[in-house]
N, CA, C and O atoms as a MOPAC input file, in Angstrom:
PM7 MOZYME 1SCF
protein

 N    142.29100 1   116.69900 1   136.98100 1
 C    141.01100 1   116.97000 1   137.62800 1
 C    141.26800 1   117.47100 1   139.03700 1
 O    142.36000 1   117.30700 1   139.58100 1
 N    140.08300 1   118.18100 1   139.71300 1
 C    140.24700 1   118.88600 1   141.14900 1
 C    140.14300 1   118.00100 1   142.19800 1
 O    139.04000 1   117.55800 1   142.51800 1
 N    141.16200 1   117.68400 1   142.77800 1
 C    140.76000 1   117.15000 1   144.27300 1
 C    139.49700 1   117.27700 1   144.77500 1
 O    139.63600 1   117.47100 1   145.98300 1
 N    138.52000 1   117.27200 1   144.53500 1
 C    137.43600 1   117.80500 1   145.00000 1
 C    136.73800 1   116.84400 1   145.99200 1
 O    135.55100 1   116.80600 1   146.31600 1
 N    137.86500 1   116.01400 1   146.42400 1
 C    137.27700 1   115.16500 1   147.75400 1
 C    137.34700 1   115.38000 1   149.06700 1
 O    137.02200 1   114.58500 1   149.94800 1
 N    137.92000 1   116.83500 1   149.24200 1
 C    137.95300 1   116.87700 1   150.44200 1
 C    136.54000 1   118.18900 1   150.51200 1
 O    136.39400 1   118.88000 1   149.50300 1
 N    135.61600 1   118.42100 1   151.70100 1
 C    134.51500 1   118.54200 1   151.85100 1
 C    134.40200 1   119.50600 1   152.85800 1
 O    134.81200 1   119.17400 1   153.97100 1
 N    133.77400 1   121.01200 1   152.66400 1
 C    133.80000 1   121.88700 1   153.42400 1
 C    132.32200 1   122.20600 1   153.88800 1
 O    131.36200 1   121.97700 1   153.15200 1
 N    132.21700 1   122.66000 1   154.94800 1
 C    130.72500 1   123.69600 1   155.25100 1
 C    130.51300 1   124.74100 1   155.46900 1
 O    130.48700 1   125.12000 1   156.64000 1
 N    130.26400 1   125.66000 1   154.34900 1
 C    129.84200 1   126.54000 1   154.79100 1
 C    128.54800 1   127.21900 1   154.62000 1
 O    128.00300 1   127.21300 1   153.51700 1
 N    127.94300 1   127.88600 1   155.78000 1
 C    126.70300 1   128.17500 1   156.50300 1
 C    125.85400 1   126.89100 1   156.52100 1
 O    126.08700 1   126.27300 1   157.56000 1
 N    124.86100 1   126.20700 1   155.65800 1
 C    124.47300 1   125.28900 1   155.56400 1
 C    124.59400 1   124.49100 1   154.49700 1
 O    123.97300 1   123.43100 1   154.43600 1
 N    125.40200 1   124.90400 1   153.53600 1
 C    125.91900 1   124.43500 1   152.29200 1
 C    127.09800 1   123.52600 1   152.53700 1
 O    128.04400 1   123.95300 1   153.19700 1
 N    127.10500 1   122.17200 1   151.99700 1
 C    128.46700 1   121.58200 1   151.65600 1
 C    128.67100 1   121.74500 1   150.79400 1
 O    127.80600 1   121.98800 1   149.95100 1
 N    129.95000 1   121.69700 1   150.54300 1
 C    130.58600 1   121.67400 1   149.09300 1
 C    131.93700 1   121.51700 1   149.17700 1
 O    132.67500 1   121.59800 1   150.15900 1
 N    132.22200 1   121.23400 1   147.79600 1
 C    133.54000 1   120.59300 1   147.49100 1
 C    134.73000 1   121.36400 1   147.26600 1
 O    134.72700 1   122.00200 1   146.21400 1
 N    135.91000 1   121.48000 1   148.11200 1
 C    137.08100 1   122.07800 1   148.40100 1
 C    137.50500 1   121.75200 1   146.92900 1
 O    137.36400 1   120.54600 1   146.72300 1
 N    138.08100 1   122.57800 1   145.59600 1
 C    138.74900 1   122.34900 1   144.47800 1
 C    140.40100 1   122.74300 1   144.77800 1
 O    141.32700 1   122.29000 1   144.10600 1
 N    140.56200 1   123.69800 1   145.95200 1
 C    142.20700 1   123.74200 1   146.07100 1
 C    142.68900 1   125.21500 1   145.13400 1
 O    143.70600 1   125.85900 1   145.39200 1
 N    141.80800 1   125.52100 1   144.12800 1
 C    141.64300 1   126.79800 1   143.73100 1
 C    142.10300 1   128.03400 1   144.22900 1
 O    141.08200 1   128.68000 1   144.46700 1
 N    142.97300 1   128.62600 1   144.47900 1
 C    143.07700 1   130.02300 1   144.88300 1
 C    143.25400 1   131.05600 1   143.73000 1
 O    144.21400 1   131.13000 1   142.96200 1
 N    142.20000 1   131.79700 1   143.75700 1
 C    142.55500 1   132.89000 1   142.49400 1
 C    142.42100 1   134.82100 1   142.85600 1
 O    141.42500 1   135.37500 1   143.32100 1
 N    143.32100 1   135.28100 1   142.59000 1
 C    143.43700 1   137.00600 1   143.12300 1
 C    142.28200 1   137.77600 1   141.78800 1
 O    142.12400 1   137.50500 1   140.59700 1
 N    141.67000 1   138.77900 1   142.67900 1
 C    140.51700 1   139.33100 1   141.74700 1
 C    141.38700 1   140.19400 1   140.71500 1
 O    142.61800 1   140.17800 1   140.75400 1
 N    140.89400 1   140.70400 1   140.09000 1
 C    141.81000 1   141.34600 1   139.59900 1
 C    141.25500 1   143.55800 1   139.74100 1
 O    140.80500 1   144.10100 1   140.75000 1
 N    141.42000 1   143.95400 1   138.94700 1
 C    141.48700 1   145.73600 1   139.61400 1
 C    140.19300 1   146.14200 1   138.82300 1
 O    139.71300 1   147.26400 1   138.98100 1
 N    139.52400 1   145.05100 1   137.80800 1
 C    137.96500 1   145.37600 1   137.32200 1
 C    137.36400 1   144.94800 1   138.63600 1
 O    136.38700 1   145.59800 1   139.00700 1
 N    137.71100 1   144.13200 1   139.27100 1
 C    136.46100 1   143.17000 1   140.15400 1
 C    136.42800 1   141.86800 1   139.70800 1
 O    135.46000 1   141.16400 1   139.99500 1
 N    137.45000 1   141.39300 1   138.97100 1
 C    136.81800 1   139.84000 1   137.73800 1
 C    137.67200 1   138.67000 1   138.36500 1
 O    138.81100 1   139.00700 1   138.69000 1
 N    137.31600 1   137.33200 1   138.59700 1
 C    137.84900 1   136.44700 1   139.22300 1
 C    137.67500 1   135.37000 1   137.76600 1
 O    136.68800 1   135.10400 1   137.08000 1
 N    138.82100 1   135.01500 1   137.70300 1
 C    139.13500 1   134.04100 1   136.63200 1
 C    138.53700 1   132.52200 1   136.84900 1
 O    139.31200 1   131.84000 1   137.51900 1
 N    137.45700 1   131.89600 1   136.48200 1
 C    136.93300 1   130.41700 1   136.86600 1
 C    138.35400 1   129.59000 1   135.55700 1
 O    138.76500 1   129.90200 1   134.43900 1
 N    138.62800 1   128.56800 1   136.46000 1
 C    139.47500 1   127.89800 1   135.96500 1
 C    139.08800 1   126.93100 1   134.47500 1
 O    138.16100 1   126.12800 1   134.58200 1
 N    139.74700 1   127.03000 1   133.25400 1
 C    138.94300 1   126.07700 1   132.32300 1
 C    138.70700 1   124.56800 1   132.61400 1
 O    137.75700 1   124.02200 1   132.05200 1
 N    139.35500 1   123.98800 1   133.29400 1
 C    138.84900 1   123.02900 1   133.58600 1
 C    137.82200 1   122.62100 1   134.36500 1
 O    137.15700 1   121.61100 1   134.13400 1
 N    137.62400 1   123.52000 1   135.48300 1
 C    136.36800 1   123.66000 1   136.24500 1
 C    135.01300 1   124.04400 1   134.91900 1
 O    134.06900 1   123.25400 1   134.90100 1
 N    134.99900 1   124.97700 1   134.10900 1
 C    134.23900 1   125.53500 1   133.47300 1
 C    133.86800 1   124.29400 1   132.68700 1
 O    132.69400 1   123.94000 1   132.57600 1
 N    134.79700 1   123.69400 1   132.18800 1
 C    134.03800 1   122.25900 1   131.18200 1
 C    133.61200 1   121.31700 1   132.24500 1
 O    133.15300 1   120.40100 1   131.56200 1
 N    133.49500 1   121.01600 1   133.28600 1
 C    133.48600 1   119.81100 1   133.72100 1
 C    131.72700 1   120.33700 1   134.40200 1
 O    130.73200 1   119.61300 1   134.38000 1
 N    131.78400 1   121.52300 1   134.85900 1
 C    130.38400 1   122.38000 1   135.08900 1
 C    129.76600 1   122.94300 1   133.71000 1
 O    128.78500 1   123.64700 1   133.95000 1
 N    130.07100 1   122.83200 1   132.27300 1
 C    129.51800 1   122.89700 1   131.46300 1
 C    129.03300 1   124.62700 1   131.20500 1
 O    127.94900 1   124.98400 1   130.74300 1
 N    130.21600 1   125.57300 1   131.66500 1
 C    129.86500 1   126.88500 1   131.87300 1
 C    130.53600 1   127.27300 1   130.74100 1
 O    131.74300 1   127.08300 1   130.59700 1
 N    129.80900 1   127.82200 1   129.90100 1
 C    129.86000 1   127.90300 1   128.27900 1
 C    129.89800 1   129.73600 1   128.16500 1
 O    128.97800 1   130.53900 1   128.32200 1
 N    131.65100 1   130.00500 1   127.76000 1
 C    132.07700 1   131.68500 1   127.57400 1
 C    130.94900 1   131.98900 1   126.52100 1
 O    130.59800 1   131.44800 1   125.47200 1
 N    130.43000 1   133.33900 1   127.40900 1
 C    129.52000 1   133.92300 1   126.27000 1
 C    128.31300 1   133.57800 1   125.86400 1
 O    127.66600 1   133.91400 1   124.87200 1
 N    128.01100 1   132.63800 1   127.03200 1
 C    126.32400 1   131.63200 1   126.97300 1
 C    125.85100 1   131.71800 1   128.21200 1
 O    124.84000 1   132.36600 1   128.48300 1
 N    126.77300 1   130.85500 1   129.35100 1
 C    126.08800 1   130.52700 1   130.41300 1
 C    126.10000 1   131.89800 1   131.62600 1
 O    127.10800 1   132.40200 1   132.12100 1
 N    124.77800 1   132.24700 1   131.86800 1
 C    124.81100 1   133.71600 1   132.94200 1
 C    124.93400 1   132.67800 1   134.59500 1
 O    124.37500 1   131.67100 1   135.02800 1
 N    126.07300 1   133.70500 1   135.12900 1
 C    125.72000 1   132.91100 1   136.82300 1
 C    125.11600 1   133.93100 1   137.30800 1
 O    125.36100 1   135.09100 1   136.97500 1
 N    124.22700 1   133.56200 1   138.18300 1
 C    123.83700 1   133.82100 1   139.76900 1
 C    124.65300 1   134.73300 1   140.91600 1
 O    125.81200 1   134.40300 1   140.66200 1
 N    124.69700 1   135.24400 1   141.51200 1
 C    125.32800 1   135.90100 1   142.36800 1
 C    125.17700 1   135.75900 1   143.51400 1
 O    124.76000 1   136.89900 1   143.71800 1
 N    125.15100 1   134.98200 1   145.16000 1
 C    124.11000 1   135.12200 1   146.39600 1
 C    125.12600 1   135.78700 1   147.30500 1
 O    126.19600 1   136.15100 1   146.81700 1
 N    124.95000 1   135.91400 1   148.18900 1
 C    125.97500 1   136.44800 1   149.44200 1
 C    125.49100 1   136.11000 1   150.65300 1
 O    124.55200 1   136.68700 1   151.20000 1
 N    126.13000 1   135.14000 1   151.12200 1
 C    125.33200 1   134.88900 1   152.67300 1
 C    127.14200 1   135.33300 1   153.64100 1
 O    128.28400 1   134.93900 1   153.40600 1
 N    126.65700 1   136.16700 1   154.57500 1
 C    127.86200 1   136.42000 1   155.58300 1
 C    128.80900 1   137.16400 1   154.21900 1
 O    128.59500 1   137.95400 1   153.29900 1
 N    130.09800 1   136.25300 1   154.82900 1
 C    131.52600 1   137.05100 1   154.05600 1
 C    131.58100 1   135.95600 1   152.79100 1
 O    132.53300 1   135.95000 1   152.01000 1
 N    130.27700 1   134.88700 1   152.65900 1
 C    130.61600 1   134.30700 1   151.35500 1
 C    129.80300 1   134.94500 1   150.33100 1
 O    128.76900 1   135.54000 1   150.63800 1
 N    130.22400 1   134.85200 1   149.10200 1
 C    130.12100 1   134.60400 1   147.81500 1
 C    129.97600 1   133.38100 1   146.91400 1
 O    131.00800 1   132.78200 1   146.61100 1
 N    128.79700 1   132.95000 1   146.45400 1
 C    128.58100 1   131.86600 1   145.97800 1
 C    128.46000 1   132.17100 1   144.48400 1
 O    128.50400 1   133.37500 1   144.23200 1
 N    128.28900 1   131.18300 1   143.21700 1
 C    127.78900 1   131.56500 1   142.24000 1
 C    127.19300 1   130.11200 1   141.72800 1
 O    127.50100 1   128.95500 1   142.01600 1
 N    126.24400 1   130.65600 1   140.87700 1
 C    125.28500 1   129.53800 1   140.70500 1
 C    124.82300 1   129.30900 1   138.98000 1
 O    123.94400 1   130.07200 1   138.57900 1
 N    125.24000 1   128.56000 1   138.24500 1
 C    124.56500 1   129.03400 1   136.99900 1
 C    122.97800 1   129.11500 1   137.15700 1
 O    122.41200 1   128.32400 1   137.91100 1
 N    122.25600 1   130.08800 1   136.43200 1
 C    121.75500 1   130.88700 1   136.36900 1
 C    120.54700 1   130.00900 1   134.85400 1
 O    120.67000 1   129.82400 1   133.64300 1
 N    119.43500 1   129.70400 1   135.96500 1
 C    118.39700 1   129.11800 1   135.27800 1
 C    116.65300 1   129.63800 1   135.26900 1
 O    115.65000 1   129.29600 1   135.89600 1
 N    116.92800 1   130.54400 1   134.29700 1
 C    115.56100 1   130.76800 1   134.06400 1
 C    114.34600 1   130.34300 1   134.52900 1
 O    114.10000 1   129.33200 1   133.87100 1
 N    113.34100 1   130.57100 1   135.38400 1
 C    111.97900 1   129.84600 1   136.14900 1
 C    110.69500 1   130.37100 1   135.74100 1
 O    110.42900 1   131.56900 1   135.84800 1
 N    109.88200 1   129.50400 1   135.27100 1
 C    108.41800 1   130.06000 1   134.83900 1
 C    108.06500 1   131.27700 1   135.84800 1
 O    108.00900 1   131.03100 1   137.05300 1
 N    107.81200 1   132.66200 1   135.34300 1
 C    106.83200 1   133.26400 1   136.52100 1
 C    105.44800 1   132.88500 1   136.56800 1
 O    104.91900 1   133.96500 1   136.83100 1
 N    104.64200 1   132.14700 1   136.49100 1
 C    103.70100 1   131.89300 1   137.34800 1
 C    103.97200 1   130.25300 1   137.53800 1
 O    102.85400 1   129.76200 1   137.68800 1
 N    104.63700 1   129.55900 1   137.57600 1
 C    104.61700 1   128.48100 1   138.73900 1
 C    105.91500 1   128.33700 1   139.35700 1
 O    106.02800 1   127.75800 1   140.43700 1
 N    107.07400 1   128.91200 1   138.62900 1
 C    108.73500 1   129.22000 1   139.82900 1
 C    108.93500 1   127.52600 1   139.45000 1
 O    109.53400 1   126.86800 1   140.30100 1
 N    108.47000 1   126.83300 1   138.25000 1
 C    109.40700 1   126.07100 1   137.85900 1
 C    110.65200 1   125.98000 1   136.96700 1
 O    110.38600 1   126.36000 1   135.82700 1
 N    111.94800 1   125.59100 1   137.12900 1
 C    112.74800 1   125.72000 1   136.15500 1
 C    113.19800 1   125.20200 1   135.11700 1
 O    114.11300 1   125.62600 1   134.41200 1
 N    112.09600 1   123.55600 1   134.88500 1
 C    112.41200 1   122.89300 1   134.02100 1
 C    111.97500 1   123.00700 1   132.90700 1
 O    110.76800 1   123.22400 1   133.00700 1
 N    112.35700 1   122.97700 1   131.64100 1
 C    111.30700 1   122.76600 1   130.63600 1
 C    110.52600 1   124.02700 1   130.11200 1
 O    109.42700 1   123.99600 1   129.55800 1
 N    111.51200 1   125.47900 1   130.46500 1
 C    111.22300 1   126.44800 1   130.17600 1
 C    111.63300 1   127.02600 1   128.91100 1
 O    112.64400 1   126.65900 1   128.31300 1
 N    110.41700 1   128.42100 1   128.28500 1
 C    110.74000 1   128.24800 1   126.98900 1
 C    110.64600 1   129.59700 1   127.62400 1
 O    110.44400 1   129.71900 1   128.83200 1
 N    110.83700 1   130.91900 1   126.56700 1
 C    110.76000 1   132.28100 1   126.26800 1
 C    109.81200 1   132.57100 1   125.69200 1
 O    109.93900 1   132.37400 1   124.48300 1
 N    108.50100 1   133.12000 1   126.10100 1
 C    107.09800 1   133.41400 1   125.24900 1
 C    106.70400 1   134.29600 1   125.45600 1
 O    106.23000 1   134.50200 1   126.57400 1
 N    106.70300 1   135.70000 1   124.02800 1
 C    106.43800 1   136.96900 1   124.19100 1
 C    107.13200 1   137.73800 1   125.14100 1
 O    106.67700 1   138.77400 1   125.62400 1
 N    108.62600 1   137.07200 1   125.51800 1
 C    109.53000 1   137.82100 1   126.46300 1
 C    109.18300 1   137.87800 1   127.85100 1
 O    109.17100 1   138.88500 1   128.55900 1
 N    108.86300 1   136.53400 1   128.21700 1
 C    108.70100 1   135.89100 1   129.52600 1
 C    109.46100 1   134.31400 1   129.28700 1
 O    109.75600 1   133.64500 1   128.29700 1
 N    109.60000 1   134.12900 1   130.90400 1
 C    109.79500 1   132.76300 1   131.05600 1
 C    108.22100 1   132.19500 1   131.40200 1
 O    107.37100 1   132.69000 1   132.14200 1
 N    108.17100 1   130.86700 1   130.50900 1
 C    107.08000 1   129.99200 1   131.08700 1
 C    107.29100 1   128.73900 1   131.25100 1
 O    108.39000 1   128.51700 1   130.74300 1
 N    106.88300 1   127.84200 1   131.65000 1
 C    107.21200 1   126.53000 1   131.06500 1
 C    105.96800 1   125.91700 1   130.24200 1
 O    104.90100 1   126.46400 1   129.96100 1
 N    106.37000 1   124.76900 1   129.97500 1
 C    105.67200 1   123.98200 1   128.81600 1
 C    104.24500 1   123.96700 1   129.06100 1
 O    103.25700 1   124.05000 1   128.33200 1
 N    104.51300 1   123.78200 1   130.82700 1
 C    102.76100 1   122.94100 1   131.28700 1
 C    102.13900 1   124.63300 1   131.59900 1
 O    100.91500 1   124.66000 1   131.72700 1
 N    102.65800 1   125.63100 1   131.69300 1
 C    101.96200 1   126.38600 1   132.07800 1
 C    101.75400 1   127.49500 1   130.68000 1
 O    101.21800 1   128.59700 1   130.56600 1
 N    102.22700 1   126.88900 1   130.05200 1
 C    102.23800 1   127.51500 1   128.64100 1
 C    101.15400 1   127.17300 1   127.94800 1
 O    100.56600 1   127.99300 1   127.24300 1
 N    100.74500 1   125.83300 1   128.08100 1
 C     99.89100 1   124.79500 1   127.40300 1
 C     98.24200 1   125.04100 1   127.91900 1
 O     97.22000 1   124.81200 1   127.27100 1
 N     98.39000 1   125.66100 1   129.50700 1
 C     97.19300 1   126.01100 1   130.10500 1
 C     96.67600 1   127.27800 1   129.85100 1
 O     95.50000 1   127.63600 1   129.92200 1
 N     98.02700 1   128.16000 1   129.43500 1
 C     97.35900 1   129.34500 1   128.41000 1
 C     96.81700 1   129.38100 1   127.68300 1
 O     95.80500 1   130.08000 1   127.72800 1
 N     97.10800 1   128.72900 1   126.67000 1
 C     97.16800 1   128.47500 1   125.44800 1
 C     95.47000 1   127.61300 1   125.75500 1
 O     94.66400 1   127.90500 1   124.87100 1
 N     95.20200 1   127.15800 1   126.27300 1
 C     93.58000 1   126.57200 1   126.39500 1
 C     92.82400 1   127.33000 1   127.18300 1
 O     91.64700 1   126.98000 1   127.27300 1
 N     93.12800 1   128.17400 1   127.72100 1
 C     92.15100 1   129.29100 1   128.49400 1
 C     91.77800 1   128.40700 1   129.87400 1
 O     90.58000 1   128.33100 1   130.14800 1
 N     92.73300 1   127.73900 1   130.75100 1
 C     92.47000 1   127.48600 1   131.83500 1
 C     93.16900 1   128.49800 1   133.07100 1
 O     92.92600 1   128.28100 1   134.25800 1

C-alpha cells in the first residue's frame, strides 16, 4: 500500500503524497498505478475522470454524473439521454 501519510497542499486542496513518480509518455498518457486504481475503485474501461487545472497543477477526479436541473450527484439515473436524479425525476413524472 502507498505511504499516503505524509500530507501536501496544494492551492487549497490537501491531499495525500502516494510517492508515485510516473513519465508521460509521447501520446500524452500517464500510467495510474494498479494498485492505486483498486483501492480508488477506478474500473479500465468504465470509470471516466475529470480533468481540472488550477496554476501548473493537474488534478483528476472520477467523474460523476449530476442531475441538470438540481446539480445533484446522487442517485442519478439516465432519462431520455439526460442526467436526472430520482427526486427530480419523480417531480416530472407528476407534473410539478
Amino acid at each position: 500500500m502507498y505511504g499516503w501519510h505524509t500530507l501536501c497542499k496544494i492551492g487549497g486542496l490537501k491531499m495525500k503524497n502516494t510517492g508515485v513518480v510516473r513519465k508521460v509518455d509521447q501520446l500524452g498518457r500517464v500510467v495510474l498505478p494498479k494498485e492505486l486504481r483498486r483501492i480508488l475503485d477506478i474500473i479500465e474501461n468504465e470509470t471516466s475522470m475529470e480533468i481540472f487545472v488550477e496554476g501548473e497543477q493537474i488534478i483528476l477526479k472520477k467523474y460523476q454524473p449530476a442531475c441538470i436541473f438540481c446539480g445533484d450527484a446522487r442517485d442519478v439515473v439516465n432519462y431520455r439521454g439526460k442526467n436526472i436524479c430520482r427526486n427530480c425525476l419523480k417531480e416530472l413524472k407528476e407534473g410539478k
